[in-house]
C-alpha positions as semicolon CSV with decimal commas, in nm:
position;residue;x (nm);y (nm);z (nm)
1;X;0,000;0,000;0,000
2;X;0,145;0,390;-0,089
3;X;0,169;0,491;0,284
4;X;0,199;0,850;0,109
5;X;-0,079;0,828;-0,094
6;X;-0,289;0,718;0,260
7;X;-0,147;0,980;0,444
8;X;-0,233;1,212;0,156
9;X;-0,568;1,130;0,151
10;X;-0,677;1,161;0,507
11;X;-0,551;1,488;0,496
12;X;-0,724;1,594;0,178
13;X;-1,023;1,426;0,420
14;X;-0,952;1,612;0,748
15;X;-0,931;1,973;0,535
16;X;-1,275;1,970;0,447
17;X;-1,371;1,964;0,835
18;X;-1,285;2,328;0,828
19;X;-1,350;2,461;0,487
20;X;-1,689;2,462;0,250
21;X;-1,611;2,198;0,012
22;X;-1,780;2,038;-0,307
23;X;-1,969;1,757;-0,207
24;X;-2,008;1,542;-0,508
25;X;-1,625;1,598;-0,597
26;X;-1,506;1,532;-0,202
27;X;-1,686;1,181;-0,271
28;X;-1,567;1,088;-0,598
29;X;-1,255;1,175;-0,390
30;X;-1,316;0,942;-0,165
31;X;-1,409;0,628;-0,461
32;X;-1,106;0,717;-0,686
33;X;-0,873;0,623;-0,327
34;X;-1,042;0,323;-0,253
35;X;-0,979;0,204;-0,605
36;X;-0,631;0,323;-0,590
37;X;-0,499;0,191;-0,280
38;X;-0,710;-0,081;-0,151
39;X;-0,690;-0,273;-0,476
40;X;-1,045;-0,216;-0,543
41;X;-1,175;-0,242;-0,922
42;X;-1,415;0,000;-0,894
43;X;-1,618;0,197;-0,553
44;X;-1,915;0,372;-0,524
45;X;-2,057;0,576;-0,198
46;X;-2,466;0,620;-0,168
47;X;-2,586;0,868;0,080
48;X;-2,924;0,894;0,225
49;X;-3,219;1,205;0,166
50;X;-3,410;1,369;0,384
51;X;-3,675;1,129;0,328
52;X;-3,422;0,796;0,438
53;X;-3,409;0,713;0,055
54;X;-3,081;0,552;-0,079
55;X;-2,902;0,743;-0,354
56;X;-2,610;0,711;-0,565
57;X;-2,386;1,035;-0,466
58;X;-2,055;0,916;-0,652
59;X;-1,892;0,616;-0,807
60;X;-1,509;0,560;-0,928
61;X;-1,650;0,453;-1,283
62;X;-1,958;0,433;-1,492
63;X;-2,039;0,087;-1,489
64;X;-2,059;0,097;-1,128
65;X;-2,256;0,385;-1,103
66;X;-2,521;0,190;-1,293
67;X;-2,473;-0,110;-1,111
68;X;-2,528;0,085;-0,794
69;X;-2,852;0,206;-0,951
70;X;-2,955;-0,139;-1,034
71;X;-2,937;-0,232;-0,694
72;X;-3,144;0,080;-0,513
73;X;-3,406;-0,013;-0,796
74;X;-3,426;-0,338;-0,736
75;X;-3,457;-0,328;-0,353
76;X;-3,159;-0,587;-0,296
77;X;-2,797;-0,597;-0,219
78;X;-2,514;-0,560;0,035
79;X;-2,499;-0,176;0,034
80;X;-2,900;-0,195;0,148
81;X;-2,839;-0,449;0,391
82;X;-2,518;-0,266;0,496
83;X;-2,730;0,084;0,551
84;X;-3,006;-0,064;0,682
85;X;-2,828;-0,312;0,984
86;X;-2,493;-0,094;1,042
87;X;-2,257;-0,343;1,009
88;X;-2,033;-0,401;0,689
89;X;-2,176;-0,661;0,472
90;X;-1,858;-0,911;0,296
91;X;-1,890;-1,088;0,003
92;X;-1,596;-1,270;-0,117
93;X;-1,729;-1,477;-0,383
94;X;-2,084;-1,332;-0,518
95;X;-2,197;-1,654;-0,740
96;X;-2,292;-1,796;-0,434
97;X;-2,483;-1,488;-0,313
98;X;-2,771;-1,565;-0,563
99;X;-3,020;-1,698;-0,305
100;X;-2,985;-1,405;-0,101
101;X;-2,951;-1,138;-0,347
102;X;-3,115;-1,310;-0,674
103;X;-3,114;-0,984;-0,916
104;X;-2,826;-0,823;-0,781
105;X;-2,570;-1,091;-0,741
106;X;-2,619;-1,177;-1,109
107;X;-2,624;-0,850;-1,223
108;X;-2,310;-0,752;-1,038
109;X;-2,130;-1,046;-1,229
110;X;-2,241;-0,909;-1,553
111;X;-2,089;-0,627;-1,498
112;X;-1,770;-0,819;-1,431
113;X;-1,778;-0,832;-1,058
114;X;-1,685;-1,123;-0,898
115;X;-1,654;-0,985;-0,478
116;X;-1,820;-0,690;-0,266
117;X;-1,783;-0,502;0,027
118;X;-2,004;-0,247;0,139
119;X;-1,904;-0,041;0,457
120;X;-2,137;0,186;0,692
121;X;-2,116;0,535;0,680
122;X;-2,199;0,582;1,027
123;X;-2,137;0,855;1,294
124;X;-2,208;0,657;1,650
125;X;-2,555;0,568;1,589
126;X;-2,641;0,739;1,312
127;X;-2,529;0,566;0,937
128;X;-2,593;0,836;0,679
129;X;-2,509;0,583;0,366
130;X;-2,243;0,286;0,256
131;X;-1,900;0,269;0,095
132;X;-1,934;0,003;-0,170
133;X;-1,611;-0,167;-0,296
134;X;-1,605;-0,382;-0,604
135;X;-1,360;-0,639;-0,689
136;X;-1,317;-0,821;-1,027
137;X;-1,210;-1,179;-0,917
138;X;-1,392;-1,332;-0,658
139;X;-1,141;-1,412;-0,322
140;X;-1,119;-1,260;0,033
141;X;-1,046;-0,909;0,146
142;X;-0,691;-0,771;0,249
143;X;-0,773;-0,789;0,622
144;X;-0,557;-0,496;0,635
145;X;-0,759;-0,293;0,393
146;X;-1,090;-0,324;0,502
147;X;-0,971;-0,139;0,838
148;X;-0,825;0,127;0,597
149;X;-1,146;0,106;0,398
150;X;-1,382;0,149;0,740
151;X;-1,135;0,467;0,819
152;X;-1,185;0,646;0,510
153;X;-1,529;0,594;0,515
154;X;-1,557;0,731;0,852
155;X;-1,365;1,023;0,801
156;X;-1,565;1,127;0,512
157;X;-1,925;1,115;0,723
158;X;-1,729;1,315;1,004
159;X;-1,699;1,593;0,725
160;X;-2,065;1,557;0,632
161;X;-2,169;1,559;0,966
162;X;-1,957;1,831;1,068
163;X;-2,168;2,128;1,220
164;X;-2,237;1,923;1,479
165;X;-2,550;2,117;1,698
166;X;-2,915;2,078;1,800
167;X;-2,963;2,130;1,439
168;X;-2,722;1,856;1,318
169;X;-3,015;1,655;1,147
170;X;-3,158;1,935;0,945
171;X;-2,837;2,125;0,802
172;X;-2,738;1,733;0,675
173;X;-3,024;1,657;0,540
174;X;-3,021;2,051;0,358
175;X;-2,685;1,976;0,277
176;X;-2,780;1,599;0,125
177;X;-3,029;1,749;-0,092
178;X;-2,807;2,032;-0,222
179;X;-2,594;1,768;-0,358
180;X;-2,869;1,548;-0,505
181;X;-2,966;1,841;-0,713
182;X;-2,584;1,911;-0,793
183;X;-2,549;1,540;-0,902
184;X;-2,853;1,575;-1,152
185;X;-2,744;1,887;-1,292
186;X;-2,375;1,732;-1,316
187;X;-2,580;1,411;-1,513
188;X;-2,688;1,643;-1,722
189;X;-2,386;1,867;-1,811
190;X;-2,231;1,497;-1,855
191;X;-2,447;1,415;-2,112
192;X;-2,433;1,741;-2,271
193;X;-2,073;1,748;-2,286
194;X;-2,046;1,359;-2,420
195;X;-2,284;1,454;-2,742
196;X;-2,144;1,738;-2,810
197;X;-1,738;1,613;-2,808
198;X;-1,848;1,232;-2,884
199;X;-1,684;1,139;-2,554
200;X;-1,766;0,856;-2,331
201;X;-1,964;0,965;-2,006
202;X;-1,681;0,887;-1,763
203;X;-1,447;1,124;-2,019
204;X;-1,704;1,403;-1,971
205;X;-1,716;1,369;-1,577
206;X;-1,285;1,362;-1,589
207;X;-1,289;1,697;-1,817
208;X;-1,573;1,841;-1,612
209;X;-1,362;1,776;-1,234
210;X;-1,094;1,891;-1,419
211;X;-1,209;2,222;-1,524
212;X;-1,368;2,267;-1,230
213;X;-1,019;2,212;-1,008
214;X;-0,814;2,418;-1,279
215;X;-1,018;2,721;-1,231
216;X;-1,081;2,660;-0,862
217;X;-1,463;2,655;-0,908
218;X;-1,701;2,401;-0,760
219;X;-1,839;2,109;-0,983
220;X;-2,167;2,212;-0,982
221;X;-2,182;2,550;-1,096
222;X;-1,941;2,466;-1,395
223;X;-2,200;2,190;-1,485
224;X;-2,491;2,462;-1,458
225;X;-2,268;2,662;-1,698
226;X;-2,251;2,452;-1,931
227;X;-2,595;2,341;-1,900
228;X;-2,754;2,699;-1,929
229;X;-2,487;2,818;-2,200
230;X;-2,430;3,102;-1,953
231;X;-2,059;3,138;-2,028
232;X;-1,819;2,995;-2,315
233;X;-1,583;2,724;-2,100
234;X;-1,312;2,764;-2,325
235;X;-1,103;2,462;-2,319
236;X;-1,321;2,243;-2,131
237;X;-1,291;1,924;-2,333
238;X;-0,991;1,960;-2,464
């Protein structure tokens, strides 16, 4: 494991206690350093609403953002069970998961996933949503990462439970919702971008962050940019 890279990242964690910080782009954060040093192929993080629903908030890739979708649709699958019990859910091998999880276990190999571990997002009591971590070959996890994994996952719902008051609840869930309407508008700016360049979705999302970061902007207001034409971009895609 890059013990710099770890260090790296908790720090890049810890600064968002203190400072107003892009949601969607902190959590994609969070998914691209899973995949990176745990050895994940893939990771995906899905956050509650004011209203207890599941949704998908970020993903490392696109074929595990639709996977994830797959599964709050379908009502079945560790990162459920994970949310709903508190405890991480492990799944070394999922093609014997097919009892328990009939839709989702198949699906998940379909999509070329062969393992699963979904973690709690969880401040004492309170779990606001699950880590998910996909593997490609089926096999047991590095009893060293998942530790790592729990850490990370921690951290982050310290940061989105940070103004920590009588009020706690209510500025989350305001917060949640803000970026449930920054993650649609991001879809669509996605999308937008894609057709317009002929680029892949998961190209549109890197050249997107990337703007975004290059100019020091948030995510979501260069995806309502774009959206609304309000302003040329120039250099964007390239």
């Amino acid at each position: 494991m890059n013990e710099r890279l770890l260090a790296k990242t908790f720090v890049e964690l810890a600064d968002n206690l203190v400072a107003d910080f892009d949601l969607i782009d902190f959590l994609r954060l969070l998914t691209d350093r899973c995949v990176g040093m745990l050895g994940a192929s893939a990771a995906g993080v899905l956050l509650a609403d004011r209203d207890g629903e599941l949704r998908v908030m970020a993903a490392s890739d696109e074929q595990v953002r639709l996977l994830e979708l797959f599964q709050l649709q379908n009502d079945e699958g560790p990162c459920l069970d994970c949310f709903r019990t508190g405890v991480p859910v492990c799944v070394p091998d999922l093609s014997k998961e097919t009892a328990r999880w009939p839709r989702f276990a198949v699906q998940a190999q379909l999509h070329g996933f062969g393992a699963v571990q979904a973690l709690p997002m969880r401040l004492r009591d309170e779990v606001v949503g699950a880590l998910n971590l996909f593997r490609s070959a089926p096999g047991p996890f590095d009893p060293v990462g998942t530790p790592i994994a729990q850490a990370l996952a921690d951290v982050a719902t310290i940061s989105l439970l940070q103004q920590r008051s009588a009020q706690r609840s209510t500025v989350l869930n305001e917060q949640l919702q803000t970026a449930l309407n920054s993650r649609v508008l991001i879809e669509q700016a996605k999308g937008k971008l894609a057709e317009r360049h002929e680029i892949d979705m998961e190209q549109a999302f890197t050249a997107l962050r990337r703007y975004a970061r290059a100019h020091n902007r948030r995510l979501s207001d260069v995806a309502r940019a774009l959206v609304d034409d309000s302003e040329p971009l120039a250099g964007l895609a390239s």
